[in-house]
C-alpha positions in Angstrom: 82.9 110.5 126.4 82.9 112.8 129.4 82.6 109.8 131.9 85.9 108.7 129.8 88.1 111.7 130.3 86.9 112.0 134.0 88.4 109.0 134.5 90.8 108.3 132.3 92.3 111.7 131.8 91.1 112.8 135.1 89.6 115.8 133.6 87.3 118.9 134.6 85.7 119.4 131.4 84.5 115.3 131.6 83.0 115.5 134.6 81.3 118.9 133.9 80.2 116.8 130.4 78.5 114.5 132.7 76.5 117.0 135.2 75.5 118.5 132.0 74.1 115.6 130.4 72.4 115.0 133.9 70.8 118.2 134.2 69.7 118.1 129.8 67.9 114.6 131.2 66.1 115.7 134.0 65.2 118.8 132.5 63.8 116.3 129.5 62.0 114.2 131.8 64.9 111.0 130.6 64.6 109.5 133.5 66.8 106.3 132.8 69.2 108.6 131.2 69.6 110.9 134.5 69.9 107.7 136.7 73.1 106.6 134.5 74.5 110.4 134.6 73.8 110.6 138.0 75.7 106.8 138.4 78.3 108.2 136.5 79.0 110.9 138.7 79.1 109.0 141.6 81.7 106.7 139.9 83.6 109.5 139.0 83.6 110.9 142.6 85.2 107.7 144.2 87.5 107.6 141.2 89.1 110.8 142.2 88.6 110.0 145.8 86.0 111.7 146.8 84.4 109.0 148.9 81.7 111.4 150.8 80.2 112.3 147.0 80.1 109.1 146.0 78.1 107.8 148.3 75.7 110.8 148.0 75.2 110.0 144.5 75.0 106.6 145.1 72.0 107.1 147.3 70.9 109.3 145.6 70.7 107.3 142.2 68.8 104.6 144.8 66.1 106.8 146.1 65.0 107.7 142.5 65.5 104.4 141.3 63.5 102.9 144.1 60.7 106.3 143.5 60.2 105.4 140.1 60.2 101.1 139.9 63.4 101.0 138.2 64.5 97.6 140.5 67.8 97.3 138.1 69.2 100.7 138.9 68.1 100.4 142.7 70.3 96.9 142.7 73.0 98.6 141.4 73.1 101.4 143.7 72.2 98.9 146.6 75.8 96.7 145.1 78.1 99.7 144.8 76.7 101.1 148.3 77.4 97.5 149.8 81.4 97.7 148.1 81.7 101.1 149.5 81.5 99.9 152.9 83.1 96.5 152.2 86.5 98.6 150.3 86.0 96.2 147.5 86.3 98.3 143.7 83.4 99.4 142.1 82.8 99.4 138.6 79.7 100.2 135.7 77.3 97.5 136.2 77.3 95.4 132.8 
């Protein structure tokens, strides 16, 4: 729901929802869980325009994905990278 209102609504609270639903995961050792938060965040960052952030999170979502073997997240991060630099939209990976 937070990912939601931070985009829909374009609200605080949703995004703050989010980094706190990334930090419960890592602290929990929810690996899978912090990749999507950390996803998320990145999607709610070029959302709102903040281009710079995105692309942070996006790598950053890639390095652990890539650390830890988890090739689907690491594709993803690799495809919303390679729109970045294209300008093309980027969207939650089905």
């Amino acid at each position: 729901l937070g990912y939601i209102d931070a985009t829909r609504f374009k609200s605080t609270e949703g995004r703050a929802r989010v980094v706190e639903a990334r930090r419960f995961a890592s602290e929990h050792g929810y690996l899978w869980d912090e990749l999507q938060a950390i996803y998320m965040l990145a999607l709610i960052d070029y959302q709102s325009g903040a281009i710079d952030e995105a692309r942070a999170g996006f790598r950053e979502v890639l390095q652990l994905a890539a650390r830890t073997g988890n090739r689907t997240q690491e594709e993803e991060a690799q495809a919303a990278l390679r729109a970045l630099d294209a300008g093309t939209p980027i969207t939650i990976p089905s």
